[in-house]
C-alpha positions in Angstrom: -10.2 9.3 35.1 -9.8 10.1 31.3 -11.7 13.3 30.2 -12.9 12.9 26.6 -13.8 16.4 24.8 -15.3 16.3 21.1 -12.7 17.9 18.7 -14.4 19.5 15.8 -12.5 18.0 12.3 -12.9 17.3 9.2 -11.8 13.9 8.5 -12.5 12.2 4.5 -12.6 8.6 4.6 -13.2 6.8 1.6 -13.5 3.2 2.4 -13.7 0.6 -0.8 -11.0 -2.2 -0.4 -7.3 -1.9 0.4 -4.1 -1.0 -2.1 -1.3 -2.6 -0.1 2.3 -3.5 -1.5 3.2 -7.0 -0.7 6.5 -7.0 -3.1 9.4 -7.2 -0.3 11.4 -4.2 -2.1 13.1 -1.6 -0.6 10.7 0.9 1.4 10.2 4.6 -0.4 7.7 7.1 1.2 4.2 5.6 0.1 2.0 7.8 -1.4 -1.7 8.8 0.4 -4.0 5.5 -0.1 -7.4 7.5 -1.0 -9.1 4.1 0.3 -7.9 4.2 3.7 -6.7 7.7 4.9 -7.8 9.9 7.5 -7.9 13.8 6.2 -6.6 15.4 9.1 -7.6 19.4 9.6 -6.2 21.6 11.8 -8.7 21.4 14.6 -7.6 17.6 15.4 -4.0 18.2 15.6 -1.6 18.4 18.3 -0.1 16.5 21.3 -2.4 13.9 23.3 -4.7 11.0 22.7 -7.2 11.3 19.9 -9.5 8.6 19.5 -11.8 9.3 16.5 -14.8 6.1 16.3 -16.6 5.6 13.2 -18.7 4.2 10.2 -19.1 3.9 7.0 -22.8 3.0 5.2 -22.2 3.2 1.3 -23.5 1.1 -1.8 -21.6 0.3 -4.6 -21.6 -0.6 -8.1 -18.8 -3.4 -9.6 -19.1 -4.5 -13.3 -17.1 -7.5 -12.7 -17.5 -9.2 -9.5 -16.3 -12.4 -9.8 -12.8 -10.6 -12.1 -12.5 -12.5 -15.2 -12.7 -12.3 -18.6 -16.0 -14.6 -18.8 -18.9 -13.0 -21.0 -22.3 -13.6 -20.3 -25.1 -13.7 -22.6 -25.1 -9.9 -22.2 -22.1 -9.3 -23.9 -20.6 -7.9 -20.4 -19.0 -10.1 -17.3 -21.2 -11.1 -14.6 -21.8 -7.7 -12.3 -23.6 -7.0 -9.1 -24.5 -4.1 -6.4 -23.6 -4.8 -3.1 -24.1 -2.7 0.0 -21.2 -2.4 3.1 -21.7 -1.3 6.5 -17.6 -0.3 7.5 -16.8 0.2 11.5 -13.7 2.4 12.0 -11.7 3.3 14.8 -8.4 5.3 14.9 -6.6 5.8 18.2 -3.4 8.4 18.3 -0.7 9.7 20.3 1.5 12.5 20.0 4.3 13.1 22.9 7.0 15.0 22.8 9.4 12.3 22.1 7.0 9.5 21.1 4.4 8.9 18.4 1.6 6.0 18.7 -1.3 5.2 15.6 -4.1 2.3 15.6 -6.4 1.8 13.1 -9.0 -0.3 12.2 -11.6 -1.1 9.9 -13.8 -3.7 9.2 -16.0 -4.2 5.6 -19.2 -6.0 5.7 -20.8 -6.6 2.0 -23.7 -7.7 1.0 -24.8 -8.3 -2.8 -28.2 -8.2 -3.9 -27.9 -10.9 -6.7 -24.8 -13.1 -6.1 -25.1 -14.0 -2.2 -21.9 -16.2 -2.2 -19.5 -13.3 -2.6 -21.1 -11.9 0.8 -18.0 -11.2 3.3 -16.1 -9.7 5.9 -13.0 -8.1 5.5 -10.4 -6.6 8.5 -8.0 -4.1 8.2 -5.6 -3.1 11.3 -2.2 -1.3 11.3 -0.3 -0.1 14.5 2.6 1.6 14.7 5.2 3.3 16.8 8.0 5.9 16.9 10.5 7.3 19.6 13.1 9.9 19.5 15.4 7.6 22.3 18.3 10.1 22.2 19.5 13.0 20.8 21.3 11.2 17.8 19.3 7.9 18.3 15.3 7.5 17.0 13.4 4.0 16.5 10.7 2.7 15.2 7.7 0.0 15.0 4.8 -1.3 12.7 2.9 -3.6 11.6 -0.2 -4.0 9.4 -2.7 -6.6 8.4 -5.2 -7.2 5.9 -7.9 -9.3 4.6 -9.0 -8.7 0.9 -12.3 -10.7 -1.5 -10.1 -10.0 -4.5 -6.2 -9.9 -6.0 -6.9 -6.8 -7.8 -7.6 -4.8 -4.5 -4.0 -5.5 -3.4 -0.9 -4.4 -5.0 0.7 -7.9 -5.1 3.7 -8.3 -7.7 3.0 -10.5 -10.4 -0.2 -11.9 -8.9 -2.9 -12.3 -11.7 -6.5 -10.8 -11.0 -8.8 -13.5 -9.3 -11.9 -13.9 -7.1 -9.7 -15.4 -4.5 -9.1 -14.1 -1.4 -6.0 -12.8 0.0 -4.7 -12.5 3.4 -1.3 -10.3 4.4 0.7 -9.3 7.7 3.6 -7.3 7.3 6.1 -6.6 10.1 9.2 -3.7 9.9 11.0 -2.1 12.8 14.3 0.1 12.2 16.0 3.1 13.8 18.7 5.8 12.5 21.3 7.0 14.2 23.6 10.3 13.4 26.6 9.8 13.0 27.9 13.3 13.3 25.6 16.5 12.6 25.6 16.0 8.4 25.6 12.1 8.9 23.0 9.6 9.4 22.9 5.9 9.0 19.5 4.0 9.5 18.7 0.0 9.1 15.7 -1.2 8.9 14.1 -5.2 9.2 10.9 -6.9 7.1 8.9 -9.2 7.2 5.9 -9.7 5.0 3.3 -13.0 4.7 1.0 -13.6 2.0 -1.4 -16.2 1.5 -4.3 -17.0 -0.8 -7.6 -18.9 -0.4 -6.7 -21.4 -3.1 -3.6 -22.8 -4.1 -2.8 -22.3 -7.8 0.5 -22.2 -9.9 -0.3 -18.2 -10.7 -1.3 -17.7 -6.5 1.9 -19.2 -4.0 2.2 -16.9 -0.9 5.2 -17.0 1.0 7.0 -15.0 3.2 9.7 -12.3 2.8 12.8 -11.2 5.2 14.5 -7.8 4.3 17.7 -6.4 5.8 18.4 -2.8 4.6 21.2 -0.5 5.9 22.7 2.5 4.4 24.0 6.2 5.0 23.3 9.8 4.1 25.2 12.4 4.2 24.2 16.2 3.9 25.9 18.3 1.3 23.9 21.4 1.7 20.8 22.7 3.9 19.1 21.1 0.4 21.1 18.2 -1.0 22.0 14.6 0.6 23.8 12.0 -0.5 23.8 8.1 0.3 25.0 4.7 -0.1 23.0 1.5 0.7 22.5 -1.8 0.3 20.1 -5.1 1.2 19.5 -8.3 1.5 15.7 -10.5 0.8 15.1 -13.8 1.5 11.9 -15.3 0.5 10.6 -18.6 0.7 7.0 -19.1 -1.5 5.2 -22.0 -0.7 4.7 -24.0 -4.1 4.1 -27.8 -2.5 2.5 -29.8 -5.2 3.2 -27.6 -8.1 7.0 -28.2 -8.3 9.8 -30.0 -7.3 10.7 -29.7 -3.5 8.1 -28.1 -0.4 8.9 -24.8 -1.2 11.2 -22.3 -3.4 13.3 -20.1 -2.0 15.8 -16.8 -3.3 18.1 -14.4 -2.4 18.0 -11.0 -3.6 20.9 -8.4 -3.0 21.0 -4.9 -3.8 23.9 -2.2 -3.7 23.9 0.9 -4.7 23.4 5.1 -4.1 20.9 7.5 -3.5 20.9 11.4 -3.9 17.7 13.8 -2.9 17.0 17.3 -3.3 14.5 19.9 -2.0 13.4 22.2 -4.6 11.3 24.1 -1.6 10.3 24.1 1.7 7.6 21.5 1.0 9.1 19.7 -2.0 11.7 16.6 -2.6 12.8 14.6 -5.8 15.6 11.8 -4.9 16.8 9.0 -7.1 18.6 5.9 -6.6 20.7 3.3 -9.0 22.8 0.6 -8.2 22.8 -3.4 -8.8 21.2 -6.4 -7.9 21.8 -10.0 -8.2 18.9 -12.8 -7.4 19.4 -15.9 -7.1 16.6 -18.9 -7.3 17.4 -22.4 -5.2 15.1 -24.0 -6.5 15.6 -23.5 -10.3 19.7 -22.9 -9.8 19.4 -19.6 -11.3 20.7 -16.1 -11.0 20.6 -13.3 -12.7 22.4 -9.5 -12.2 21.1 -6.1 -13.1 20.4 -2.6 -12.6 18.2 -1.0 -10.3 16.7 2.7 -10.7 14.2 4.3 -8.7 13.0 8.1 -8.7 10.4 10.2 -6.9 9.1 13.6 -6.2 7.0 14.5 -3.1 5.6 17.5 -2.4 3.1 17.3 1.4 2.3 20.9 2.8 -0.7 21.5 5.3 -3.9 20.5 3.3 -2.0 19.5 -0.1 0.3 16.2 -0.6 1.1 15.2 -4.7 4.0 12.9 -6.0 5.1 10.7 -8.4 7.6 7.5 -8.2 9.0 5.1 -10.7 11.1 2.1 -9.9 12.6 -0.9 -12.3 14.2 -3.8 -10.4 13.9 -7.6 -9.4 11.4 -8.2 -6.3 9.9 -11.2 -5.0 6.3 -12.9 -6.4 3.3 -14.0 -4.8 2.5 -15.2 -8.5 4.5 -18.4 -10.1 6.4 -18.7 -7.1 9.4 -16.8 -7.7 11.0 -13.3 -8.6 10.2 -10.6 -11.5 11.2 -8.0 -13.3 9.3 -5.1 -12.2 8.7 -1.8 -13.6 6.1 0.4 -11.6 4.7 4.4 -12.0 3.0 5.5 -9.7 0.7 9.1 -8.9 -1.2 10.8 -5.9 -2.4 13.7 -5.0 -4.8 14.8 -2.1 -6.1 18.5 -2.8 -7.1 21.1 -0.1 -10.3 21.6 0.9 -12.5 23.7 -2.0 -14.6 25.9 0.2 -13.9 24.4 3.5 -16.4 21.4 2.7 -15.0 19.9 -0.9 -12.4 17.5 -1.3 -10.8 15.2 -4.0 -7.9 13.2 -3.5 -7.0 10.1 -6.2 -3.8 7.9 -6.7 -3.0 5.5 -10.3 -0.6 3.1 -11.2 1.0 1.2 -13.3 3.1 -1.3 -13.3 4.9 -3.9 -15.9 6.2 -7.8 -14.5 7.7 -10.7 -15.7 9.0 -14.0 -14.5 12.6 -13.6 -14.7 12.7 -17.4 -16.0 9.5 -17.8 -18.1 8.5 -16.7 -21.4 6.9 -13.2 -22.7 3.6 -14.7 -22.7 3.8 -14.7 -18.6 3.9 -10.8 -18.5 1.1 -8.8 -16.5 0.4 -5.5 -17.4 -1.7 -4.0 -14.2 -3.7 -0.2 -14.4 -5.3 0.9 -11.1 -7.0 3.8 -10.6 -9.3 5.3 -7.6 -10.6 8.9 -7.0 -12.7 9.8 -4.0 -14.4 13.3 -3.9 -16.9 14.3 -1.3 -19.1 16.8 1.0 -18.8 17.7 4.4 -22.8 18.3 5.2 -21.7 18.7 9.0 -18.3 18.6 10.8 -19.0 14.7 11.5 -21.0 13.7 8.6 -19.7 13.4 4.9 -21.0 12.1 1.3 -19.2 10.7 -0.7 -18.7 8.9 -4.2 -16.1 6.5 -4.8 -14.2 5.2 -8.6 -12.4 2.6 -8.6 -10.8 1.5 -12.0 -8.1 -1.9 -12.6 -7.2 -3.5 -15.4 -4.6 -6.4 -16.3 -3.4 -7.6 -19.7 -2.5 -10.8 -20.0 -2.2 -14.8 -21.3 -2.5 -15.7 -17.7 -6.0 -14.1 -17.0 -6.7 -15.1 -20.7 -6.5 -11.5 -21.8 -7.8 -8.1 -20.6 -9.8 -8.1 -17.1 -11.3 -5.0 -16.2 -13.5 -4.1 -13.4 -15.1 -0.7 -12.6 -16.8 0.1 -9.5 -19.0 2.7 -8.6 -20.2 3.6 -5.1 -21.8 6.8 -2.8 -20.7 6.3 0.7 -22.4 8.3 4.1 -19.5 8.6 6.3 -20.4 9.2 10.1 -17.1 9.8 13.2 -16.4 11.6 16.2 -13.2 12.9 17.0 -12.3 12.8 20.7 -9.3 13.8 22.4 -8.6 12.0 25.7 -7.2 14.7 28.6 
């Protein structure tokens, strides 16, 4: 019979929507998603189950529920307070050779003027890791989502709507080494995306990613690397052009280099080209690729920074962009042993490869969560949300700010 003994934690979660890449492109370390992460002290950590149940009670102000540019006789978009009730559940393992996560949440809202945006969101992610030899570790995950809105989902070239969004993404992979400076990993992907409506500007599909590549270690500080990929997607466009759907093929080749300026930080880049080419349209199109970042995760402090420029897949117009994207977290210790702030922004720059200028989206997110632990189970929190697009497609600027205090209530448990 399972023993379960209450852990004393600290654990921040700030739940207000999800921020999830649907894009296809080649996986970097993500940052911390303030919406969805657990803050883990010291008193939960270490081998064995944990099992930490929860929920979250909040109310929220949004200035523009229904996202659009619309102006009501107010001079301001339609907006609305809605209240959420958010059950939680997180289930961990830690083994010596083997890692196991669960997570769950679901988000019940209900507005007090516009009843027809009431919902129910689900969130879920699982995932696992094994060390299967001494040279040879695998891995597992997958993670699905259900979302009211575009803008609370990082989907590439996807205008803002009140249209909601559904997601499932699969990846498995392993890396093997080589010798003692050399490693090669591969990885597979598969991501889904569908929408509630069909529109021209909202397609879905699904993506398939191969990715292979090898590192090698220069120093006890400096790797090198070489990889290279291949995407297939296939967005479902029936009725909106010629043919039941539109496929490409993207390819990428190229090299990578990282470096560890200290014990706890990294900046790596990577260049190289990539060549896409569109079925449908009988189009291709070659470039370069370049993609940076600098991480820094110690204890009770993670910060970093990333910027990429390359051609990914679109859950927008049915085809592939030109992306550009900056992106910046951080997640700041404890102040005092019962204040915390974490926050993450982006920005990021598309455009249909084969369309005019007037196509582009220009998309600002924003989100900051800072909060108090009253007890070692209970916290209060306020939530800031900010996202903004710019352009002909959405009719011009859509911006939507959201405002909420959340009570968060859990239990950690650790299962002997």
């Amino acid at each position: 019979m399972f023993r379960l003994r209450c852990v004393t934690a600290g654990i921040a979660v700030a739940l207000c929507g999800t921020n999830v890449g649907l894009s296809g492109q080649q996986p970097q370390p993500p940052p911390p998603d303030p919406q969805t992460s657990l803050q883990e002290l010291p008193g939960i950590q270490g081998a064995g189950w944990i099992f930490i149940p929860g929920v979250t009670i909040g109310a929220t102000y949004d200035s523009n529920v229904i996202v659009t540019t619309s102006i009501g006789e107010n001079g301001r978009p339609p907006s609305d307070t809605y209240f959420t009730i958010d059950p939680t559940g997180s289930l961990k393992f830690k083994g010596k050779r083997t890692g196991f996560s669960a997570n769950y949440r679901g988000n019940i809202r209900r507005y007090t003027t516009i009843d027809e945006l009431n919902g129910y969101d689900q969130h879920a992610n699982v995932s696992i890791d094994r060390r299967a030899t001494k040279r040879l570790s695998i891995f597992a995950n997958n993670q699905y989502s259900t979302s009211p809105t575009t803008d609370e989902v990082d989907l590439t070239g996807v205008p803002f709507r009140r249209a909601g969004s559904r997601y499932d993404t699969l990846a498995a992979g392993m890396t093997y080494r080589v010798s003692e400076n050399t490693d090669w990993n591969a990885r597979y992907d598969f991501t889904y995306g569908s929408f509630d409506r069909k529109a021209a500007d909202l397609t879905g599909g699904t993506i398939h990613a191969l990715q292979t590549g090898v590192t090698h270690r220069l120093t006890s500080r400096a790797k090198v690397g070489a990889d290279g990929s291949y995407r297939f997607a296939d967005m479902n466009v029936t009725g909106l052009l010629v043919g039941d759907g539109h496929t490409l093929q993207f390819y990428e080749v190229g090299s990578t280099i990282a470096y560890e300026l200290g014990q706890f930080t990294t900046v790596s880049a990577g260049a190289g080209w990539s060549h896409v080419r569109d079925e449908l349209r009988a189009l291709s199109r070659t470039g370069p690729y370049v993609r940076g970042s600098i991480s820094h995760s110690e204890e009770k402090t993670v910060f970093g920074a990333s910027y990429e420029r390359s051609f990914v897949p679109s859950f927008g117009f049915g085809g592939s962009t030109r992306s550009q994207r900056v992106a910046g977290w951080i997640e700041l210790p404890p102040i005092g042993r019962r204040v915390f702030v974490q926050g993450a922004v982006s920005w990021r720059r598309t455009n249909p490869f084969d369309s005019t200028q007037a196509l582009r989206l220009d998309t600002i997110t924003f989100r900051t969560t800072a909060g108090y632990a009253i007890a070692r189970q209970i916290r209060l929190q306020g939530v800031y949300a900010f996202s903004r697009q710019d352009s002909a497609v959405t009719g011009g600027e859509v911006n939507r700010n959201r405002l909420g205090v959340e009570l968060v209530l859990f239990n950690p448990m650790r299962i002997q």
